[in-house]
C-alpha positions in Angstrom: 16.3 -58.0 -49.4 19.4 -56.5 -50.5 18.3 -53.1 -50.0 16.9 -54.1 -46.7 20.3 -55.7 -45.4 21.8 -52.8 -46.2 19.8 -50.5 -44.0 20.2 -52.9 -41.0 23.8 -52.6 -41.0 24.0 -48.9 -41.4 21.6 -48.2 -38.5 24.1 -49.1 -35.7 27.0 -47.4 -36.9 25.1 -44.2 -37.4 23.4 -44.3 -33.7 26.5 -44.0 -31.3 27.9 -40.9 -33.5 24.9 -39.1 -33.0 24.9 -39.6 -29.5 28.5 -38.9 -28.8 28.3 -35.4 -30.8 24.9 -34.4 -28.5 26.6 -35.6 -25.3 29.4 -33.4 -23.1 31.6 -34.3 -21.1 33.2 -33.2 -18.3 36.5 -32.8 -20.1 34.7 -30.6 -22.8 33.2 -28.3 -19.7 36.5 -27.4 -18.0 38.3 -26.9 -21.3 35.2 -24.2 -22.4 35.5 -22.7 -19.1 39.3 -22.0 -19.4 38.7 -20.9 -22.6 36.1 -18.0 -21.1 39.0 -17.1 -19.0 41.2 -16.7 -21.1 39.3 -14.8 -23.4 38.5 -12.7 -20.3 42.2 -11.9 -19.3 43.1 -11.1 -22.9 40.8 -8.6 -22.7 41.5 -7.1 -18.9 41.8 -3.8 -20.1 38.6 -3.4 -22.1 37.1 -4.7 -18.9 38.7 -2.3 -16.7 37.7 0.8 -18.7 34.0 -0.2 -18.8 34.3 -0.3 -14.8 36.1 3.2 -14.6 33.2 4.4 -16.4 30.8 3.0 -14.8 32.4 4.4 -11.7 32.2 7.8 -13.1 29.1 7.2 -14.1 27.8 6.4 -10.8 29.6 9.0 -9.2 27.6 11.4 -11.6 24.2 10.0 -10.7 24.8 10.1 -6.8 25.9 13.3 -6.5 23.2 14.8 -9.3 20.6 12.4 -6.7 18.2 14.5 -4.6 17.7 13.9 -0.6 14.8 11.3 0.4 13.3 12.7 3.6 11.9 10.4 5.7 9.4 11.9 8.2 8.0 8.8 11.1 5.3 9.4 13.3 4.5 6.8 16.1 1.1 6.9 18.0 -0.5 4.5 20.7 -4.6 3.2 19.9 -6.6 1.9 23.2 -9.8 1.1 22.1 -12.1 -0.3 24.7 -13.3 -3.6 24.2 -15.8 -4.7 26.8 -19.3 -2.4 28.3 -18.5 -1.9 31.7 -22.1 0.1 31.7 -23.7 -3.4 31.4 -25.6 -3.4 34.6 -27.4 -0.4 33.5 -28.5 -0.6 30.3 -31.6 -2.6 31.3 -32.4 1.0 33.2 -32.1 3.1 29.1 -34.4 0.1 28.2 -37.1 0.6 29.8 -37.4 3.7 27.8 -36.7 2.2 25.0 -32.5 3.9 25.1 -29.8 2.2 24.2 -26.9 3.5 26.1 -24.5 2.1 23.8 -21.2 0.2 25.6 -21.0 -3.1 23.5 -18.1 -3.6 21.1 -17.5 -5.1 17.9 -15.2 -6.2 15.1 -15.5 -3.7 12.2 -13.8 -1.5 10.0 -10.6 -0.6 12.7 -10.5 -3.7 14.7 -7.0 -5.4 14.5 -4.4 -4.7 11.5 -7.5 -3.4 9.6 -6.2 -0.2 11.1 -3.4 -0.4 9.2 -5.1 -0.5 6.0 -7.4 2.2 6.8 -4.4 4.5 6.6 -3.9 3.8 3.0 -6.9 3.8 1.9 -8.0 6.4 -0.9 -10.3 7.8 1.2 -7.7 8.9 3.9 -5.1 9.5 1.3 -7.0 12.0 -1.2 -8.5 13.8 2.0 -5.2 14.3 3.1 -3.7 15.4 -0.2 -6.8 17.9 -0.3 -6.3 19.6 2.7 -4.7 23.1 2.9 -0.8 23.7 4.0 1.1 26.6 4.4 4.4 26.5 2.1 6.7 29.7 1.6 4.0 31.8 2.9 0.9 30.7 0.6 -1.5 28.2 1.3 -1.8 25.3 -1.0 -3.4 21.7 -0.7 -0.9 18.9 0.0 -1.3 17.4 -3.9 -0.1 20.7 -5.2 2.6 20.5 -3.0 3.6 17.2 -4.0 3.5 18.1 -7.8 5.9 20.9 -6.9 8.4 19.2 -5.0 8.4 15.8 -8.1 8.4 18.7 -10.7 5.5 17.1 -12.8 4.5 20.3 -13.9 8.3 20.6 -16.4 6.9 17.3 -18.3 3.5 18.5 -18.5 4.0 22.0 -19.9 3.8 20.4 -23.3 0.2 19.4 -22.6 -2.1 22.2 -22.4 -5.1 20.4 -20.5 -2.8 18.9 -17.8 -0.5 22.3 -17.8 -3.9 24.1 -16.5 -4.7 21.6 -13.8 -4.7 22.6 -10.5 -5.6 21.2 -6.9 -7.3 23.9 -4.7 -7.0 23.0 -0.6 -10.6 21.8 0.1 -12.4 21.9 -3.1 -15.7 20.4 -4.3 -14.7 16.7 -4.7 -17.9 16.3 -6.5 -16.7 18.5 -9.4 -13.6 17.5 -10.2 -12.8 16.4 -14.0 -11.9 12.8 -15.0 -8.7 14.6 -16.1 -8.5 15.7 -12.2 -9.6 12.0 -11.0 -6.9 10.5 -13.2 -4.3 12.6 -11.6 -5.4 12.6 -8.4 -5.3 8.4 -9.0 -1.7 8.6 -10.1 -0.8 10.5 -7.0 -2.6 8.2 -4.6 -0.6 5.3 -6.2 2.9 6.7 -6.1 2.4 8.3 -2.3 1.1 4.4 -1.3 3.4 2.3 -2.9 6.7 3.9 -2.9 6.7 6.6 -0.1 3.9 5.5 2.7 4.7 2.9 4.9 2.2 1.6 7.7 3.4 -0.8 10.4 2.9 -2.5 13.7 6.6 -2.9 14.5 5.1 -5.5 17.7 2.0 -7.4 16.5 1.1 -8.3 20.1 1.3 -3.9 21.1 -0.8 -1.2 20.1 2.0 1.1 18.7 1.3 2.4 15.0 4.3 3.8 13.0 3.7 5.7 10.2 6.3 6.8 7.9 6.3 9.0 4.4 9.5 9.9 2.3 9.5 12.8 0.0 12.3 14.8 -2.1 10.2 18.1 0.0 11.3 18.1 4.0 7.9 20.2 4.3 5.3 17.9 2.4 7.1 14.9 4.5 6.3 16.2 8.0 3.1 17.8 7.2 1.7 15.2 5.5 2.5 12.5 7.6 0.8 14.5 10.8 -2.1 15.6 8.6 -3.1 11.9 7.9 -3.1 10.2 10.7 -5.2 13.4 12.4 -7.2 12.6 9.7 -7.7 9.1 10.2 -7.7 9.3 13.8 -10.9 12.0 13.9 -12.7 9.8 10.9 -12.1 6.7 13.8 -13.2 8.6 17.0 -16.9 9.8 15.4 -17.5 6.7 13.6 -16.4 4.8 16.9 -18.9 6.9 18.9 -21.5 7.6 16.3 -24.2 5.3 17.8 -23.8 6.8 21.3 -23.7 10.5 20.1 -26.8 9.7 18.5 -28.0 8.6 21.8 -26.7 11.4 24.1 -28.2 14.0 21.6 -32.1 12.2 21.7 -32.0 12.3 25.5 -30.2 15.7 25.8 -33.0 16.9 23.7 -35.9 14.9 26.2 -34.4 16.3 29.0 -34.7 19.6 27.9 -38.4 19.6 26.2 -39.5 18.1 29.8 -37.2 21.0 31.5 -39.2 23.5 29.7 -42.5 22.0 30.4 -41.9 20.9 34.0 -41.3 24.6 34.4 -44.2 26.0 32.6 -46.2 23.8 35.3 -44.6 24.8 38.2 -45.4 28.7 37.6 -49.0 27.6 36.8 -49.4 25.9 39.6 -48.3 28.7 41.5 -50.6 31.1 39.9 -53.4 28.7 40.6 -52.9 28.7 44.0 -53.1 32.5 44.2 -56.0 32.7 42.3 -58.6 30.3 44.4 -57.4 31.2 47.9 -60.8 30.3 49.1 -61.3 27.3 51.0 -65.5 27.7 50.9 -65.3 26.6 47.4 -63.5 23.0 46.5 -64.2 23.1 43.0 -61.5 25.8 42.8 -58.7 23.9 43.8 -59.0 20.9 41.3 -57.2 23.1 38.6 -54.6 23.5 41.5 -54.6 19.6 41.8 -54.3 18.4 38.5 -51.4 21.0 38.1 -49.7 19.6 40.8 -50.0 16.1 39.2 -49.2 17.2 36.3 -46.0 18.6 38.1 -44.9 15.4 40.1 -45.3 13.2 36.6 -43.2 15.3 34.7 -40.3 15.5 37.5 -40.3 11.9 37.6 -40.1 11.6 33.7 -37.4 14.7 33.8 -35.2 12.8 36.8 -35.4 8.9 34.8 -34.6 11.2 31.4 -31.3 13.0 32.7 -30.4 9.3 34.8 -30.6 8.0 31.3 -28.6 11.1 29.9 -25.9 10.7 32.3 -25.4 6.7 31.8 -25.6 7.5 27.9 -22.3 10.4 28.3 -20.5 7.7 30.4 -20.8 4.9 27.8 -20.0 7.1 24.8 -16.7 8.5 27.1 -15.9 4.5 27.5 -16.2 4.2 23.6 -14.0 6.6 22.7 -10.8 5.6 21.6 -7.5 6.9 23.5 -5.2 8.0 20.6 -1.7 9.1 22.1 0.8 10.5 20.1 4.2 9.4 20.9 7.0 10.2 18.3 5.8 13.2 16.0 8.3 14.1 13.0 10.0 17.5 13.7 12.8 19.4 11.0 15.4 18.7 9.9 14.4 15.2 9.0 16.1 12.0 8.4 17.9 12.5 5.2 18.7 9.5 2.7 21.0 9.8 0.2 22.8 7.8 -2.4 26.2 8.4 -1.2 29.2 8.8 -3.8 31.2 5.6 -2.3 28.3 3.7 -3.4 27.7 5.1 -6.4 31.6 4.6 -7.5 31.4 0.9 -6.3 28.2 -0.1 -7.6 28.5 1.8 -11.3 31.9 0.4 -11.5 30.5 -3.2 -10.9 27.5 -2.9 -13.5 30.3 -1.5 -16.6 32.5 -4.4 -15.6 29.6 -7.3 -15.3 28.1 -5.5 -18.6 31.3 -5.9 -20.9 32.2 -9.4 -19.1 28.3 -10.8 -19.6 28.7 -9.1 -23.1 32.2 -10.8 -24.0 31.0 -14.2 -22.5 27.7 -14.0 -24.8 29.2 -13.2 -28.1 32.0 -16.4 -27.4 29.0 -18.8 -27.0 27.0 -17.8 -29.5 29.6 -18.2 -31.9 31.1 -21.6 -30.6 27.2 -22.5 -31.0 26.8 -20.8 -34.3 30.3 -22.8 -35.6 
């Protein structure tokens, strides 16, 4: 009991010291605060030489900073939506033709557009393709591992030292070395220097815009994709009715051919039996002749059918207009030396000040 009486009289006394050393108050705050600052003045002129430093600093890395150029290219899609052929198409039918006409949301419909442009598929055909550069020809991924100077780190790699990039090579027979590369270009070009946008959501205009440190690989390779993309768009728009207009160009020229051949037999018929006694003589004339009406009318419903077929795959085709088209010199971004002074000087100074303030805490915490 004694022991327990004991206890029970310690317990509050021990409670409320605990909880005043855990607690701060607003007095303890201000006074830390002033404390910082004063710390902070005392040591002005530590803080002022990191800045100057970091101004000179700065001033080194802008002016040792290569130009960005920034190549744009704007262009204007007007796709058809609607089949203004519809009242004919039950005329193809009938011979079992579609004429084509009808319209539907795929691949390019909307913003998909947009992402199309990006896609590996445009971007490593682009990069592939063949540019001429100080008077050789080159692809566009050499190019771009010239003007990034890859090949100064990779020189002490042998298998990536011997790697090159041919303008329109066998895609099929690239190495996994090749691939990789090829990968890590596709990334950098699509997340740091190609930028897609629809700058009115409502509008048809496209802008597409590419930075490099090369003024050449900028223009060219902004103009090379989108001509690119654009082509890929305009046959895989009109595929169906291509199809179409080549099967009936083909019909009408088979029944051409054989609508002739009959008309010079019948001809030679008719000079052969020239006489009337004998009536068996001009069936071969008659059947010829037959023969020669059916096949005009198939040959006239044929080239009908051709013609409706040519109009609907003109109406499918997409009207891509190029309205801005990059053109040297280009834009040129660079990290001016006012910046660079201002902005290296503010880093030293916030480094030595955040560095200062962190050392005082940890020891008042440490104490």
């Amino acid at each position: 009991n004694f022991f327990k009486g004991k206890i029970a009289m310690e317990q509050p006394t021990q409670q409320p010291e605990v909880k005043e050393k855990d607690e701060i108050s607003l007095k303890d705050l201000i006074l830390k605060l002033q404390e910082l600052v004063n710390l902070l003045l005392r040591k002005w002129l530590l803080i002022v030489i990191a800045g100057i430093v970091g101004a000179g600093l700065g001033l080194f890395y802008s002016s040792t900073r290569k130009p960005v150029y920034m190549a744009e290219l704007t262009f204007v899609l007007e796709d058809s939506k609607s089949n203004s052929l519809g009242a004919y198409s039950s005329i193809a039918s009938q011979f079992g033709i579609d004429v084509g006409g009808s319209s539907g949301v795929g691949v390019f419909s909307g913003d998909n557009i947009l992402l199309f442009l990006k896609s590996r598929l445009m971007v490593e055909k682009t990069l592939l393709s063949p540019i001429q550069y100080q008077g050789k020809e080159m692809s566009f991924a050499e190019l771009y591992i010239q003007a990034n100077n890859y090949r100064k780190g990779w020189a002490k790699n042998p298998e990536l030292a011997k790697i090159t990039f041919p303008a329109n090579p066998d895609r099929s027979k690239f190495s996994v070395l090749q691939d990789s590369v090829l990968n890590t270009i596709f990334e950098g070009i699509t997340k740091n220097d190609l930028q897609i946008t629809k700058p009115d959501k409502k509008g048809s205009f496209i802008n597409v815009a590419c930075s490099s440190l090369n003024e050449v690989f900028a223009k060219g390779f902004t103009i090379k994709l989108v001509d690119e993309a654009t082509t890929f768009y305009v046959e895989t728009k009109t595929k169906r009715s291509k199809a179409n207009v080549d099967l009936l160009q083909a019909k009408a020229d088979s029944l051409e051919r054989l609508l002739n051949k009959k008309a010079y037999s019948a001809a030679v018929s008719k000079d052969l039996n020239l006489n009337p006694a004998r009536s068996v003589a001009s069936v071969e004339t008659e059947v010829m002749t037959r023969d020669k009406a059916l096949l005009q009318t198939a040959y006239a419903q044929v080239v009908q059918n051709l013609e409706l077929s040519k109009m609907s795959m003109a109406q499918e085709t997409p009207l891509i207009q190029i309205i801005d088209s990059p053109i040297l010199p280009l834009k040129r971004k660079k990290f001016g030396w006012v910046k660079g002074i201002f902005f290296g000087g503010l880093l030293g100074g916030f480094v030595v000040i955040g560095t200062l303030v962190g050392r005082k805490v940890y020891r008042d915490i440490m104490a």
